[in-house]
C-alpha positions as CSV (number, residue, x, y, z in Angstrom):
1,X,-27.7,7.6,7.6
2,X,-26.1,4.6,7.9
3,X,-21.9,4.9,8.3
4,X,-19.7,2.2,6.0
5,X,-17.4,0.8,7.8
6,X,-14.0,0.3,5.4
7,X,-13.8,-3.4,4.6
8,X,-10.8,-5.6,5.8
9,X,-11.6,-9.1,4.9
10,X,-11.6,-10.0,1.1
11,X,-15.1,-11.0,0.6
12,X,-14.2,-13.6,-1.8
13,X,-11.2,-15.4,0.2
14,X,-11.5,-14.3,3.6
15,X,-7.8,-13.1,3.8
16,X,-6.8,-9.2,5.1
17,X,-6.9,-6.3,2.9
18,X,-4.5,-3.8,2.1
19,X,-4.5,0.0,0.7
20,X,-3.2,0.4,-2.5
21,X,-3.2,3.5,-3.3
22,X,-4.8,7.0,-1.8
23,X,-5.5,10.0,-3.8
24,X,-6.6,14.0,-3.1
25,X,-8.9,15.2,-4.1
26,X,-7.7,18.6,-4.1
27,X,-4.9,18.5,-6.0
28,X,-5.4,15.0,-7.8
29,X,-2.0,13.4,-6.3
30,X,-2.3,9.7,-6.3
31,X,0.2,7.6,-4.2
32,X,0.6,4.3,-5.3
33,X,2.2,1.4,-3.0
34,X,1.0,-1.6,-0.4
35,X,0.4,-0.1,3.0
36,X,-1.2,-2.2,5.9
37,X,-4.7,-0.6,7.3
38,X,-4.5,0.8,10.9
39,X,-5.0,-1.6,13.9
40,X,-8.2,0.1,14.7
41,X,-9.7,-0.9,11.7
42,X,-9.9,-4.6,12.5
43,X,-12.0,-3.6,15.0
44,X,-16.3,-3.6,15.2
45,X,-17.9,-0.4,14.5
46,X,-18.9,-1.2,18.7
47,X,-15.5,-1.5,19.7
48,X,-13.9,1.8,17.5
49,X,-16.6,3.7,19.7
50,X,-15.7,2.2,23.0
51,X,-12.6,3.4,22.5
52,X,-12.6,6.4,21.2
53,X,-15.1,7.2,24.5
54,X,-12.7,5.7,27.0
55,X,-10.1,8.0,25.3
56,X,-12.3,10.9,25.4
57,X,-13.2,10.1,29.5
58,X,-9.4,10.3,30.0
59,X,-9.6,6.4,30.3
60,X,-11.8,6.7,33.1
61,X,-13.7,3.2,33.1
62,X,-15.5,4.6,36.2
63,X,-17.0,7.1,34.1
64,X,-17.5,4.9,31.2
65,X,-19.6,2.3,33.5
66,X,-21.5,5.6,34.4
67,X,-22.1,6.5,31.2
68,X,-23.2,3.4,29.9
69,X,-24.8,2.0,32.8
70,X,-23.2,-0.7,33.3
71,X,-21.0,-1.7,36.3
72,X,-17.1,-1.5,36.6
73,X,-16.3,-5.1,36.4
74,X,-18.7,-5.5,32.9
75,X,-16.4,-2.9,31.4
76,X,-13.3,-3.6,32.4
77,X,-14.1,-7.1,30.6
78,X,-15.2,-5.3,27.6
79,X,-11.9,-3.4,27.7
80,X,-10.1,-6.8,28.3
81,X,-11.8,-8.4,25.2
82,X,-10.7,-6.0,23.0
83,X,-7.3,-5.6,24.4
84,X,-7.1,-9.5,23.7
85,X,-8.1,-8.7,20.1
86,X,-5.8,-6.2,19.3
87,X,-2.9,-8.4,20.4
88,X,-4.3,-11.1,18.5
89,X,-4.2,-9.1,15.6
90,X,-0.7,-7.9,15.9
91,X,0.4,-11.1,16.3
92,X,-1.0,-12.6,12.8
93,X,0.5,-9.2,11.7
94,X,3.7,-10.3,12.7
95,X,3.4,-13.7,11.4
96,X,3.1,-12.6,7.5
């Protein structure tokens, strides 16, 4: 089964999505507004599971190197990358 991952670039211009409105299902309350998705989000489908391992190895990147077999230096690049990517994005967050 393949998992969608929630869009957050407008397929026909390319600019970032936002959530209108959210609804339950249980009691069929809609809320209505303009709300920003999480951080996270902007993130690869890769990335969203990298960290939500490193969170669940108590940020260990010695026992996410062992895990994924790959050495200490290699991950604490890949940790870099993304920490460079979530800044990025906060900034053009703050720009608008």
């Amino acid at each position: 089964m393949t998992i969608k991952k929630l869009p957050v670039i407008c397929p026909s211009c390319s600019g970032k999505l936002k959530v209108q409105s959210l609804h339950c299902e249980a009691c069929e309350t809609t809320v209505s507004g303009l709300y920003s998705l999480p951080i996270l989000s902007n993130l690869s489908n890769e990335e969203q599971t990298f960290i939500l391992d490193f969170v669940k190895n108590s940020g260990s990147l010695k026992t996410m190197a062992q895990k994924l077999g790959l050495s200490y230096p290699t991950v604490r690049n890949r940790l870099d990358d993304i920490i460079e990517k979530i800044r990025n994005i906060e900034s053009e967050e703050d720009h608008h």
